[in-house]
N, C-alpha and C positions, 0 to 999 in steps of 0.2 A: 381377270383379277376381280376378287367378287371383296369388298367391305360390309361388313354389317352393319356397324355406324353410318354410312353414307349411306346407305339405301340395299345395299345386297346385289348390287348391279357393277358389272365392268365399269370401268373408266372410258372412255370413247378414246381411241387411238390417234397419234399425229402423223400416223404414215399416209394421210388421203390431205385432200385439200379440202375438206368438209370433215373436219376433226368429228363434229357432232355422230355424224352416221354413219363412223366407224366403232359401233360398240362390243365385236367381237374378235377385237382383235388381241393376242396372247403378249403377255408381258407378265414378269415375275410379281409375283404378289408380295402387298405390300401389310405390314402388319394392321391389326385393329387399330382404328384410330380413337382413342380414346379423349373426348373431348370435357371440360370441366361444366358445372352444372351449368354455370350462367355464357356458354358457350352454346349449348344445348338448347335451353331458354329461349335464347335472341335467335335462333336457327329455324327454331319450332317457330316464334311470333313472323318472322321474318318469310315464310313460306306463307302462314298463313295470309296474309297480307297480299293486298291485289293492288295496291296502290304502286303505280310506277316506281316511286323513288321513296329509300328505306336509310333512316340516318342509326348509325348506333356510335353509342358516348361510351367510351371502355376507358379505362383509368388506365396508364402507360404500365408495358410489366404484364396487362392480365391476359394478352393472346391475340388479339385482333386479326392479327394475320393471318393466325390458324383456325379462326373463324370464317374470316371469308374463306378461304380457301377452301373451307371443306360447304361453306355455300356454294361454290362454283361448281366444284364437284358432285353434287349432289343436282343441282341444276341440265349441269351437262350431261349425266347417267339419264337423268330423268327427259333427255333431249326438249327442255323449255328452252334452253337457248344452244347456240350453236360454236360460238367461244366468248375468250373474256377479254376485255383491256381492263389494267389496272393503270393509273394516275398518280404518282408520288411526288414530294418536293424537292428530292435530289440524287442526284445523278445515285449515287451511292447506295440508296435505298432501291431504285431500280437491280441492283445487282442482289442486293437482300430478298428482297421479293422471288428476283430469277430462283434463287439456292430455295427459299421455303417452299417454293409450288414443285421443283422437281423432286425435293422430297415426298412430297404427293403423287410424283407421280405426273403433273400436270408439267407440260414443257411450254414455256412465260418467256418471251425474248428479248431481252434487256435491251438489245442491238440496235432493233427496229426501228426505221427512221422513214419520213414522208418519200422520199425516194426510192425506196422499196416497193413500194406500189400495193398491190395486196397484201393480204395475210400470209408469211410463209409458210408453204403446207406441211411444216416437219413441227412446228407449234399449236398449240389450243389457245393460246395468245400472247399478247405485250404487252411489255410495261414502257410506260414514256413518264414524264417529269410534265406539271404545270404549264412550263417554259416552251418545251414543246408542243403541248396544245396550242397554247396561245400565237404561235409562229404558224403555225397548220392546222388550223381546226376542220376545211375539209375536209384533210385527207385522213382524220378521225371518223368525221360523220359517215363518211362511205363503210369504213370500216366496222363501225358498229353496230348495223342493221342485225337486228336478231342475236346481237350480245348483251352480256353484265359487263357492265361499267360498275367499276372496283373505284371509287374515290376516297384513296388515303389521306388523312388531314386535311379535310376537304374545304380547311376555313383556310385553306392558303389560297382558294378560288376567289377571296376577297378579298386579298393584298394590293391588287389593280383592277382598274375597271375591264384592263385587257384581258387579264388574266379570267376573269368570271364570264368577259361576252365569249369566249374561246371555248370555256367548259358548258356553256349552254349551248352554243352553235354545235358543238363538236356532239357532242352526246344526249340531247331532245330526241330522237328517234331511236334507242336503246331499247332492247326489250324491257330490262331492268336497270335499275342504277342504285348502287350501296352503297352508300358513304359514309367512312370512319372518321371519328376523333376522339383522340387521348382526353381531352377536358370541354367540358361545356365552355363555351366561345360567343361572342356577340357581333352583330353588325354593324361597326362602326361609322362607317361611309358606304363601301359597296355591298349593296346585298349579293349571298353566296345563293346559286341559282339551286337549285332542287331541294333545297332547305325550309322550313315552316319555321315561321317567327311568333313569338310570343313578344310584343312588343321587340326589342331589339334583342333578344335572348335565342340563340336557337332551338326548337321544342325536336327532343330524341324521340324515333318511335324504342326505342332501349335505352339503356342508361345504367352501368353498371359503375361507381364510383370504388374510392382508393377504402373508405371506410371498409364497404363490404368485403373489400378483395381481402382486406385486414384479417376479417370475422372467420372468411374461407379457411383461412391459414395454408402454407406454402404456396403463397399468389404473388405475392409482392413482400417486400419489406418495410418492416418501422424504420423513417427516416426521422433524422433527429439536425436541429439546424445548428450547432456553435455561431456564434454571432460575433466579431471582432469588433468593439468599439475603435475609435481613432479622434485625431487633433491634425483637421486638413489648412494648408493656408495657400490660397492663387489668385493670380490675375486675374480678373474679370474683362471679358471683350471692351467695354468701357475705360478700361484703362484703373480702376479699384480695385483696391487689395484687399481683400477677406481671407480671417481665419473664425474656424467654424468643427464643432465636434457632430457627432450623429445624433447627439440628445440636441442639437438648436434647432429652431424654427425656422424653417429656410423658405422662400418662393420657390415655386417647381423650378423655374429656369436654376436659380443659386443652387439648388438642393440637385441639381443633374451636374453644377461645374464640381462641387462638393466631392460627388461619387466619382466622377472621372479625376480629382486630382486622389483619391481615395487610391484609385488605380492603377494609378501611374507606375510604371513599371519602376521610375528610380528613385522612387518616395523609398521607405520604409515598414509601409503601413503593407502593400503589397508579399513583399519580400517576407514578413513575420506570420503573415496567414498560411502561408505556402510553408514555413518552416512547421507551424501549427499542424496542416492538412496534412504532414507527409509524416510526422513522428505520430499519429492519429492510424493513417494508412501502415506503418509497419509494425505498430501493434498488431492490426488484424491479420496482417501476414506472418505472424507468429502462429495463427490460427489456420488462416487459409492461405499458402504461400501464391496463391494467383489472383486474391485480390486489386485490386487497380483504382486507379483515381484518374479524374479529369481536371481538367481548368479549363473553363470556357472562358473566351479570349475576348475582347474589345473589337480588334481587327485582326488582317495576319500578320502587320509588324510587332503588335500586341502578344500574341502568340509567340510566338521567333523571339524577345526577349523576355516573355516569363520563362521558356526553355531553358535562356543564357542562367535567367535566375535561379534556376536548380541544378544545373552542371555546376555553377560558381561557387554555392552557398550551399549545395548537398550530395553533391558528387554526381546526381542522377541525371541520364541522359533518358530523356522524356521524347517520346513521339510526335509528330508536330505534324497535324492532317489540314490543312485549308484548301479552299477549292481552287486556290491561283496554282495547288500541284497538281499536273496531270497523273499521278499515282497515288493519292491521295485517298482514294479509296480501295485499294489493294493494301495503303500501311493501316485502315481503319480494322480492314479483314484481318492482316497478320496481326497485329492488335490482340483482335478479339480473342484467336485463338491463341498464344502464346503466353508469355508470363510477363515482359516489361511493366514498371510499374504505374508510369504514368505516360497520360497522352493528353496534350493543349487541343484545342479547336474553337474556330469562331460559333457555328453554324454546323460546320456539319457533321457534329458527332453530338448535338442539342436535340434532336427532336427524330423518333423514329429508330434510331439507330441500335441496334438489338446487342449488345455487349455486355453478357449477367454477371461478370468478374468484377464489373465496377461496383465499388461500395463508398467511394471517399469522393468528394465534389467541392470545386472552390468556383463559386459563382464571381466572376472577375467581369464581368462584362455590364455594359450602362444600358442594356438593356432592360427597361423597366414596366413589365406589362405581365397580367397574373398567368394570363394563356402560355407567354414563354417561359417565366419561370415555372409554370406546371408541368411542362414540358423538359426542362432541363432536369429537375429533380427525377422526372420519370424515368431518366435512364439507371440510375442507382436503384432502382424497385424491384426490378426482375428478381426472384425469388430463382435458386441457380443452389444444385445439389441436395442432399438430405439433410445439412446441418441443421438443427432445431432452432441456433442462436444465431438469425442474421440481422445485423442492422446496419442503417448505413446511414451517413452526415455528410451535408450540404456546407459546407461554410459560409457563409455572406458577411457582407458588410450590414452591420447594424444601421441599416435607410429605414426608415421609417416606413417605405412603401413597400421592398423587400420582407422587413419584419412583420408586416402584416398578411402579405403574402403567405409566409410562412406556416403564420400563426394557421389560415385555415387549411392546412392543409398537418400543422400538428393537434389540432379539435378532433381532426377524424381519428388519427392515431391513439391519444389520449380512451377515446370515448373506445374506439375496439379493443384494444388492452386492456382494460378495465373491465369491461364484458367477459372478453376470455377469461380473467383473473376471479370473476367471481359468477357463478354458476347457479347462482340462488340471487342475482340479481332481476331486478326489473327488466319485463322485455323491452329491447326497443321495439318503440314503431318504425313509420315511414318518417321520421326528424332526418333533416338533410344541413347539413353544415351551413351559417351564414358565409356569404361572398362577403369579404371588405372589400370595399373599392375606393382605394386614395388616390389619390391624382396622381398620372403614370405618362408618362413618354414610354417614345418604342427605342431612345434614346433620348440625347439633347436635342432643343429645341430648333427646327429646319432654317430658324432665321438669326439663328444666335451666329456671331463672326467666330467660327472655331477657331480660325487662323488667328486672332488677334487673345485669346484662352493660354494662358500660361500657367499649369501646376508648379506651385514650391516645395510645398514640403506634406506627407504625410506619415504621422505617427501611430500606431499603434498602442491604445490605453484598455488598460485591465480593467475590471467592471467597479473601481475606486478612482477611475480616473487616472491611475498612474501610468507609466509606459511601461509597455508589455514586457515582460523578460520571461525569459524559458518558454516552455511548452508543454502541457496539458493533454494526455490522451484519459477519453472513456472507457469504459470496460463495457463487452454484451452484457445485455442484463436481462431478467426476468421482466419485462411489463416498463410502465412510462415513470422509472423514478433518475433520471439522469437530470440532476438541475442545472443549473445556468446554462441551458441549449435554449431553449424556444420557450422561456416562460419556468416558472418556480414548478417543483412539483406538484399535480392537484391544485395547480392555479392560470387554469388557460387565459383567462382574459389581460394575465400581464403583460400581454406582448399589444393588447388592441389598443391601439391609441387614445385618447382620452377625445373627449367632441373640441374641448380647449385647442389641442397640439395638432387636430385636422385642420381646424378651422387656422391656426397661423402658419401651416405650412405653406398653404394657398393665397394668404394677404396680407403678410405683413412681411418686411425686409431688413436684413440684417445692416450691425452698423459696423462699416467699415473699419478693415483691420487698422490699427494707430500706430503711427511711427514709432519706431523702436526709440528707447532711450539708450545715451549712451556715456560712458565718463572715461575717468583717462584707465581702468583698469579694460575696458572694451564693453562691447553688448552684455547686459545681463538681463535682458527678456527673453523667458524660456531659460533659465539657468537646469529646470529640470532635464530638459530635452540634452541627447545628444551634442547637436549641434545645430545653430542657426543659418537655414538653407537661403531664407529671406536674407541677412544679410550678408552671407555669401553672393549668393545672384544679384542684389545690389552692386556691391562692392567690383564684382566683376565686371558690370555695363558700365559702373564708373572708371575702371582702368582701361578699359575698352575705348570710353570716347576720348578720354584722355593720350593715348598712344596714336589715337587716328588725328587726334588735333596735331599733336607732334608730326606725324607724318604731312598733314597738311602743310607745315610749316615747312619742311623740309625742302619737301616735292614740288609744290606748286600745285598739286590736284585738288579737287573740289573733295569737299567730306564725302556727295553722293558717290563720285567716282570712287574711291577708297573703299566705303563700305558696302558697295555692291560688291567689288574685288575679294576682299575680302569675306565678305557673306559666301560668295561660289566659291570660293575656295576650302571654302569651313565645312560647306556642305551643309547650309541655312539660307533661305529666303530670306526672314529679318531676324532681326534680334529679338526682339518680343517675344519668337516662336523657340528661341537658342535653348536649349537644357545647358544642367551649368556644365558639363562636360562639354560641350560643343563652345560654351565663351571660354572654358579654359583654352580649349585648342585655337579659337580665334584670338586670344589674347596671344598665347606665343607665338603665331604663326605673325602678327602685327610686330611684335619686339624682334624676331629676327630681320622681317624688312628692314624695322626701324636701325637696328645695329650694320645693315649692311650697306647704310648710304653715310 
């Protein structure tokens, strides 16, 4: 099998146990592989290059995989090394990986596990997961002698210290080692081992960012962010009640319980984004009937009820992939190929996961750090068919850290649109987008009492402040003039927060929500609102203690004994943690006791 692209030389065969120096062995030929310029680029620098260990920073969508791949191949024709492992974050990309290399031609064993012992001689190599090294980094080390080490996402090498001594141990004696990632990444705590630091910043020997991929045209897509304001009100672990909109100034800890009651799957505020996202997504499938949407999930009971919330409220029965299913990654696959329109996930359809049908995303998760959110947008970027007009939109909640997030990643959009749109403009140079960086958790804070965290209500308000009614889709357009998504038209820095509104997100504390008033017509705080969840869920823990005093009275039992009982029965640890459907059903399940004695 002879490639021009790759060198003009066979592939090495996997029918020996020394794949490397079997290079004439007969297999059907595989077409030119035609790689994009800056595919080419980082391929050529990459060769060039004598130095053990080679990072490249590729903007999610632009090919990475098809870059290495055709490194390896190019490697292993040219017998510098003798096979490859590749290193991924999850089980599922393992299988991704397996399907793109034997499109090449190259046979990657997703399978392969420390008990295997050697390398199987029907392979040129394996893929394992982070997880895996760090359980057996020997039986890597053995294995790698005279191979490339492939490391995918390779800042997930510093998510534990375990994790990172596992990927040193495991692969320091590699012939070579290449490691990818979708967005430049910093060292928080563990330094990531084969990486060169620029102070805490990683320094790329490549670096091809979303801007350029813009410029290329058919790389990726213009993503656009819709932003959902809201009017959030809950419990604090402290036992204080705040209500609070996305324009206040919150502490990091307030501003993370803010977004999780924002999230709550039985607020309001949730349920009306997803109505937003999906009348958004079927416009475009008027267009492209195989377009697709995600919602990234909180957890996977998070997931499993924004599902319920789209069978209930929109007829649609949504795919539901988390990793506690062991098929999970087979509904990711049927997914990708197929037409259903939507699919939920925590994690593991966030980062990596090659699905170019997706155009619509509703960021539902409290996860809040710029690397993930650059990561989760990446999935909607893939540039997927000949249509001229593709774009895609991210939904979020209007957080302050999120809309910043956003903001530099719609700078880059902005600024390549405008370029392509005018042809007698100024070159650019080398100008590289500023990073915001506001104070971020990778969720809530590790010491906050989540257990003792109670969401009440969230609403959904229009960009007047009112509560949201109906739903708004965009139209594709020529170039960056869609307004109220990510900033006015031709005005990037309305979304960058002011140095005022950084500086109080971080030190100053909000004043606790005030008791409702109330007269003989009922509550009328929030007359505009729907309905009052606050005094609902009141009013229910007060009929609640009320019926269990009665029962006390009755029975003879201790209040603890009753509301334990009743707590296990409701299917609640305490009250505190109860949503108000769980005190309605503890309420009645109390009054039939109470009627039966």
């Amino acid at each position: 099998m002879r490639d021009p692209e790759l060198g003009g030389a066979a592939i090495p065969s996997a029918d020996s146990g020394d794949p490397a120096s079997a290079i004439t062995a007969a297999s059907p030929a595989l077409p030119a592989l035609r790689l994009r310029a800056w595919q080419r680029e980082a391929l050529a620098r990459f060769e060039q290059s004598t130095a053990p260990s080679f990072l490249v920073v590729a903007t999610p969508g632009a090919g990475k995989t098809t870059f290495a791949l055709a490194a390896v191949r190019r490697a292993m024709v040219a017998r510098r090394v003798r096979r490859f492992v590749v290193v991924v974050p999850t089980q599922h990309l393992k299988n991704q990986w397996a399907h793109a290399a034997e499109a090449m031609d190259l046979h990657l064993d997703p399978n392969w596990s420390a008990g295997y012992g050697s390398l199987p001689s029907d392979v040129h190599g394996v893929v394992v997961t982070y997880q895996q090294v760090a359980a057996n980094p020997g039986a890597l080390r053995t294995l790698v002698h005279g191979a490339l080490a492939v490391l995918d996402e390779i800042h997930h090498a510093g998510e534990s210290r375990a994790w990172g001594d596992g990927v040193r141990f495991a692969f320091e004696h590699a012939a070579r080692r290449l490691s990818l990632s979708g967005t430049p990444f910093r060292s928080d705590q563990n330094i990531i081992p084969f990486v060169r630091y620029d102070g805490d910043l990683a320094e790329a020997d490549y670096e091809y960012g979303y801007g350029e991929a813009l410029k290329d045209r058919a790389v990726v897509r213009p993503v656009y962010f819709p932003r959902i304001k809201g009017h959030m009100e809950w419990t604090a672990p402290g036992g204080l009640e705040y209500a609070a909109t996305f324009d206040d100034a919150l502490t990091r800890e307030l501003a993370n319980q803010r977004l999780r009651t924002a999230l709550d799957a039985e607020g309001d505020w949730l349920a009306a984004v997803i109505e937003q996202a999906h009348a958004q997504l079927s416009h475009l499938r008027t267009r492209d009937a195989r377009a697709a949407g995600l919602v990234i999930a909180m957890d996977q009971e998070h997931a499993r009820s924004i599902a319920q919330i789209m069978q209930e409220r929109l007829g649609v029965t949504a795919v539901v992939a988390t990793s506690d299913e062991p098929s999970a990654s087979d509904k990711i696959s049927a997914f990708a190929r197929g037409t259903p329109p939507w699919i939920v996930a925590v994690r593991m359809v966030s980062e990596g996961v090659d699905i170019p049908r997706l155009r619509v995303g509703v960021y539902a998760t409290n996860t809040v750090t710029d690397l993930f959110f650059r990561q989760a947008v990446g999935r909607l970027v893939r540039w997927s068919g000949r249509d001229a007009r593709q774009t895609a939109y991210m939904f979020i909640p209007d957080d302050l850290r999120l809309r910043t997030f956003a903001t530099g990643i719609a700078e880059q959009r902005r600024h390549s649109l405008r370029r392509q749109q005018d042809a007698f403009g100024e070159e650019d140079g080398e100008r590289r987008p500023r990073e915001a960086e506001p104070p971020s958790d990778e969720a809530a804070d590790p010491a906050e009492q989540l257990s003792l965290f109670t969401a009440i209500s969230a609403v959904p308000l229009d960009e007047q402040g009112r509560r949201l009614d109906g739903v708004r889709v965009y139209d594709d357009v020529e170039g960056d003039v869609i307004p109220d998504l990510c900033g006015a038209r031709g005005a990037p820095d309305e979304l960058r927060p002011s140095p005022a509104a950084e500086a109080a997100m971080v030190g100053s504390a909000p004043v606790p929500l005030p008791e409702p008033e109330s007269s003989a017509d009922g509550d009328r705080r929030g007359e505009n609102r729907k309905t009052s969840a606050l005094q609902r869920r009141r009013q229910l823990r007060e009929q609640n203690s009320a019926v269990v005093a009665d029962l006390v009275h009755v029975t003879g039992k201790s209040h603890a004994t009753l509301n334990s009982e009743l707590n296990r029965r409701s299917g609640i640890r305490r009250i505190s943690e109860a949503t108000v459907r769980q005190l309605e059903r503890r309420l009645e399940l109390a009054r039939r006791l109470l009627g039966r004695i």
